[in-house]
Structures are given as C-alpha cells and as structure tokens.
C-alpha positions in Angstrom: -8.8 -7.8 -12.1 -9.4 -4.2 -10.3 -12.5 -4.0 -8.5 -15.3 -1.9 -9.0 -18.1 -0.7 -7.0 -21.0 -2.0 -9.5 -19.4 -5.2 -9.5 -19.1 -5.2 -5.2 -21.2 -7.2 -2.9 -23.2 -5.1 -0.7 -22.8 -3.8 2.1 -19.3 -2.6 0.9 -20.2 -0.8 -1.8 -23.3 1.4 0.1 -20.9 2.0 3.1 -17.7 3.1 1.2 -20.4 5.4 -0.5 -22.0 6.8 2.5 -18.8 7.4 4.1 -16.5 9.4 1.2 -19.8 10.5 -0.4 -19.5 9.2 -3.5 -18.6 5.8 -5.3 -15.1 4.6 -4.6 -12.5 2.8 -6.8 -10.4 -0.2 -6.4 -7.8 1.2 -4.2 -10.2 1.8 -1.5 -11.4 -2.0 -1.2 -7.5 -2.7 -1.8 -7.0 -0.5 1.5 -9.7 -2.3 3.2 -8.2 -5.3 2.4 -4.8 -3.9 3.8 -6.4 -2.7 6.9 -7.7 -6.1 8.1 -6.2 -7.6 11.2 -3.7 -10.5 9.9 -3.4 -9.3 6.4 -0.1 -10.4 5.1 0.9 -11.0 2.0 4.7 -12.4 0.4 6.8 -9.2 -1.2 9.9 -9.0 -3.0 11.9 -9.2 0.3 9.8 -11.2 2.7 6.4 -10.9 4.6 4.1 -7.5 4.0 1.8 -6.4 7.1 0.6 -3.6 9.2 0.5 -2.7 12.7 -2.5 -1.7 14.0 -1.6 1.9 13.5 -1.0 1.7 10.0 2.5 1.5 10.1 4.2 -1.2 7.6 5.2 -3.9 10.6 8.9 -3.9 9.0 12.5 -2.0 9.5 13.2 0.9 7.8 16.0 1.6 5.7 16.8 5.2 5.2 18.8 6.8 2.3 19.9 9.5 0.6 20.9 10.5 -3.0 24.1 10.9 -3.9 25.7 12.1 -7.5 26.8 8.2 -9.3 26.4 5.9 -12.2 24.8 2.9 -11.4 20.8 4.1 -11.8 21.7 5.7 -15.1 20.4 8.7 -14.2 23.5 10.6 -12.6 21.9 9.6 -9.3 21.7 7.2 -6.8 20.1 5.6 -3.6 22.3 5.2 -1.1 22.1 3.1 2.5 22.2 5.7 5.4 24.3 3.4 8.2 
C-alpha cells in the first residue's frame, strides 16, 4: 500500500513538510527508506543497495541501441563490451 503523509507517524511527516514546504508523497518516504544505511533489498538480478553517495552499489552495464527485431519495436539494447 503507498504511503501517505496523513497516515505517517510523526516526526516524518512534520519534517518532510518543513523541509520541501509542503506535504510529500510516497516516493519521498520510499527514498528515505532507500537512503538508510544497510538498506538492501533482493531484485530481479541479485542484491539492491546504495553507497553512501547515492550511487546503486552495483556494476554497470552500458548499451546502446541498434536497428533489430527482437524488442518488436525495430530497436534494440545492445551490451557495450
């Protein structure tokens, strides 16, 4: 169920308020959530968390799109090496 801020405990709600001026929605608790030191959760290929930076704490694969077939759409995502 999304969150929402009448439904919050307090002090979330106040603060979130305070800070962007106004009530929030549920992506910023789900950011909060994401932001906390040792979040982690299981994804579709392995582990999901964050360095401290922000930064998803996982390779990245690069790609590029190339004229093909196999999306359906004419295009494709292709693996840069």
């Amino acid at each position: 169920m999304p969150w929402h801020p009448l439904r919050s405990t307090p002090p979330f709600a106040q603060n979130a308020s305070s800070l962007w001026g106004g009530d929030v929605n549920w992506r910023t608790a789900l950011a909060t959530a994401l932001w906390g030191q040792g979040f982690s959760a299981t994804g579709s290929t392995g582990a999901v968390g964050f360095l401290p930076s922000g930064d998803r704490n996982a390779t990245v694969q690069l790609v590029k799109v190339q004229p093909g077939t196999r999306s359906g759409t004419g295009f494709n995502f292709v693996p840069l090496p």
